[in-house]
C-alpha positions, 0 to 999 in steps of 0.5 A: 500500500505504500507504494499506491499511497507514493502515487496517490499524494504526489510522493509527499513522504511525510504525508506517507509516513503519517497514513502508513502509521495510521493504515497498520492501525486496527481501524485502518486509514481512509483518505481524505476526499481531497486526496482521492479525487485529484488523483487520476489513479484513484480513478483507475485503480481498484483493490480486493481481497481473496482467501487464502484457499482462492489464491492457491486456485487461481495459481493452479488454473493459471499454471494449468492454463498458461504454463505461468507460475503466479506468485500469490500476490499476483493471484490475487488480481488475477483472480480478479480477473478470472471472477470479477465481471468487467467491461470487455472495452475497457483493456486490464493489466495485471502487473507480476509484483514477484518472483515466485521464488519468494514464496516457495511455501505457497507454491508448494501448496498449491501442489505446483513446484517451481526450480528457481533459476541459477541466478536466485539460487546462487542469491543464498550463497552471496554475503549480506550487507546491510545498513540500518537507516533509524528514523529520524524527523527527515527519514523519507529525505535520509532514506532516499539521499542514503540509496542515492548515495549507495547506487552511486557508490556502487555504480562506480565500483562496477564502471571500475570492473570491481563488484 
């Protein structure tokens, strides 16, 4: 979600920060109507849930149908799709949000069996390297000139052949 709220309140971070705080609430969050009318995506966006029990159906009937592994997010919009009805005109996109790599437990159970390519599978043999980034009154501007940063770093090391 936010990613969707990024979009919908012009990437204002602080403005984020306060509805992803109060969306993790019990009670959720509910954007103003200011926020959802001026926004073009709020028009052509839409959202659902589906069980558990559905989205291991849909990522069989899609195997079975197109020889394509969806990773449970995924299946959820394509459910969507196989089930909800929809104005033919009107063109759909479906977006694959991971690889099913991620989420090899509920490959598995939905009776289907993925071997992740060599590139993934070398993935848990490399070293991790992390930074924490704390949250401080400025975070969304610290994260964002921190990765900036990173990238940088990184993309020099490589234009030098390092890795």
């Amino acid at each position: 979600m936010e990613r969707v709220f990024w979009l919908l309140l012009n990437r204002d971070g602080a403005l984020i920060k306060n509805v992803m705080e109060e969306f993790h609430q019990p009670r959720g969050h509910m954007l103003s109507e200011k926020h959802r009318s001026r926004s073009l995506l709020s028009h052509i966006l839409s959202t659902g849930t589906v069980k558990d029990d559905r989205i291991l159906e849909t990522m069989r009937r899609c195997w079975e149908e197109n020889q394509y592994l969806l990773c449970p997010h995924t299946a959820v919009a394509v459910w969507h799709h196989y089930n909800c009805p929809h104005n033919p005109e009107l063109s759909r996109c479906y977006i694959a949000t991971a690889s099913p790599a991620k989420f090899e437990t509920a490959v598995q159970k939905a009776g289907l069996t993925f071997e992740p390519p060599e590139a993934i599978r070398v993935l848990d043999k490399l070293p991790s390297r992390y930074q924490n980034l704390e949250r401080g009154a400025n975070w969304c501007k610290d994260w964002e000139h921190r990765l900036k940063e990173t990238i940088r770093a990184v993309g020099k090391v490589r234009e030098k052949g390092g890795r």
